[in-house]
Each structure stands twice: as structure tokens, then as C-alpha cells.
N, C-alpha and C positions, 0 to 999 in steps of 0.2 A: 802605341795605342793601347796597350794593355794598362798599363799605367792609369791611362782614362779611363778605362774600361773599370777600373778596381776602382776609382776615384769617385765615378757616377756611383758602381754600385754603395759606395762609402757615404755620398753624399744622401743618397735617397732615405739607407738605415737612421744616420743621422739625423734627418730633418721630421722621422714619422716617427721615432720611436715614443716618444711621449705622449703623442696625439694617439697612437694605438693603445699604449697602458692606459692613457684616461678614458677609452671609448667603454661608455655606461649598459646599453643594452645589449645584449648578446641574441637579441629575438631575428629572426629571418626578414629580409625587408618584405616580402611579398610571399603567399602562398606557396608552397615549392620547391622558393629557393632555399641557399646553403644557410646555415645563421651564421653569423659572424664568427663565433668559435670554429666551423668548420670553414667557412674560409679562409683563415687563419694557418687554420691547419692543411690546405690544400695550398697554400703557399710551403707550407715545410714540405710538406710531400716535394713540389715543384723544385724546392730547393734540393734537395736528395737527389732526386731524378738527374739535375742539369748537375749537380756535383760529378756524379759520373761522368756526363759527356763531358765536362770540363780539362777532368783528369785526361783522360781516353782522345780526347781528341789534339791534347797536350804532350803525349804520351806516343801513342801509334803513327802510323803512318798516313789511317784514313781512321774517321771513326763512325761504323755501325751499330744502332740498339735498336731498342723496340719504345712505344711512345709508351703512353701510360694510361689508363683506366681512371682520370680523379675521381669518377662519384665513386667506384668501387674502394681505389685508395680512402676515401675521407671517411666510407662507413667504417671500414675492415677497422682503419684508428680508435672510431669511434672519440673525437674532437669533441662532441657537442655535452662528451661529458668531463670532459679535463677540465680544471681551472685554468679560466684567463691567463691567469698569469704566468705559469707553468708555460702554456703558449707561446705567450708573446716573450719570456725569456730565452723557451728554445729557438723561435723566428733570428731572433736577434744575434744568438750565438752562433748561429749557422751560416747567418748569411756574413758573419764579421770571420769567419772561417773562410768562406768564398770571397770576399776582399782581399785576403791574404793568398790563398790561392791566385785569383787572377792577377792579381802583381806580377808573380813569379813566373806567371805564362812566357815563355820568348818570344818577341814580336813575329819571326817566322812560322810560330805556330799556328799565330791566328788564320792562318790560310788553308789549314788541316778540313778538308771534305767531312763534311759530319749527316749521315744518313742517316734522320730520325722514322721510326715506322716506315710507312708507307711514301714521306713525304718526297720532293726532292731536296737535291743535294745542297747547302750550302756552308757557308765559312764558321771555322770556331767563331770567330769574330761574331758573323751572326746570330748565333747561338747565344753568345756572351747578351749582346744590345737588348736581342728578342725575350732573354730573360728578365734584365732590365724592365722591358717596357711591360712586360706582363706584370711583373713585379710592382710597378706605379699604379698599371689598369687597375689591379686588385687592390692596391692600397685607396686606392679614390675611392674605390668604389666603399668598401669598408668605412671610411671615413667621412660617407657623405659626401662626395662630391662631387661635381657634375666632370 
């Protein structure tokens, strides 16, 4: 399962990474929201964050942390003033780090209790997927899509 688990997250870098370097406006889609450059950047943040539980829950015996703050992480960065590209270089290098990481998980790990914040308990495994699919949420969204 891990295998898959690194395969999806492989798949997903691969199929967006082009479509992100050519996205044109960096402007916020709505009043409020993040612009593009920061959520860009609140995906690296997310990627950092779950590196840790990745390791740690691969590693220990049970894995506890703390969740995390994005609007506070994505100002303290300060994203909306980096270049694009700088960006989407680091996204991509980070998360092709985390492919290689989740290979190397042994499949009995995936079953490692992972206590984020306040939430309850579930599986590396889940951790792994639920990054995954946040990881897509945020790339649609980014990229226009329903």
C-alpha cells in the first residue's frame, strides 16, 4: 500500500506540475481569500507539517503533534510576495521528497495511530491519502476547477 500511496502522490505532481507553472494570475479569486501565490504556499507549509507526521509515525511507536495555524503559517512566510516560480519549484521538490519518503514506509507502519491536535485517532495510512486529497482539493481549486 505504501507503494500506491507514493505512486498517487507521484501521479498527482506529475499530471499538475505544468498546469501550475503556466497559471497566469496570482490575484485572489474572491475578496478575502488566499491568492494564488499563497495558496501555493499553504500547500508547502502542508507539505512540511505532514513530512513530520510522515516520518514520526513511520518512526515511533504511536504518533502525537500539534495541527497547525495556515492563515498564520502563510502570512509569517509572507508567499504573496515570493516569485511564482521559486514556489512552485519548492512545491515540487518537496513533494517529489515525500514520494520517496512514502515508498520507503514498511507496509506495517501504515497502521501507526497518528493523533493530530485535538482531532481523533487515525492510520498513517490515513494521514498519507488525507494529504493526498487535500493536496488535489487545493490544486483544483488553484487551477480553476470545479
Amino acid at each position: 500500500m505504501a507503494q500506491k500511496l507514493a505512486e498517487l502522490l507521484k501521479e498527482t505532481i506529475d499530471g499538475e506540475i505544468e498546469a501550475i507553472r503556466a497559471v497566469a494570475t496570482l490575484e485572489p479569486a474572491r475578496p478575502g481569500a488566499w491568492a494564488k501565490k499563497q495558496e501555493l504556499g499553504h500547500l508547502i507549509d502542508s507539505a512540511a507539517n505532514n513530512h513530520v507526521r510522515f516520518v514520526r509515525g513511520a518512526l515511533d511507536p504511536e504518533y502525537r503533534g500539534p495541527g497547525y495555524d495556515a492563515e498564520a503559517w502563510v502570512a509569517l512566510h509572507g508567499y504573496a510576495d515570493l516569485p511564482w516560480t521559486m514556489l512552485v519549484d519548492f512545491w515540487e521538490r518537496y513533494n517529489r521528497l515525500l514520494v520517496e519518503l512514502v515508498a520507503r514506509i514498511p507496509e506495517e507502519r501504515l497502521s501507526t495511530v497518528c493523533i493530530i491536535g485535538e482531532g481523533q485517532p487515525v492510520t498513517l495510512g490515513f494521514v498519507i491519502q488525507d494529504y493526498v486529497r487535500h493536496l488535489k482539493h487545493h490544486l483544483d481549486h488553484l487551477l480553476g476547477r470545479k
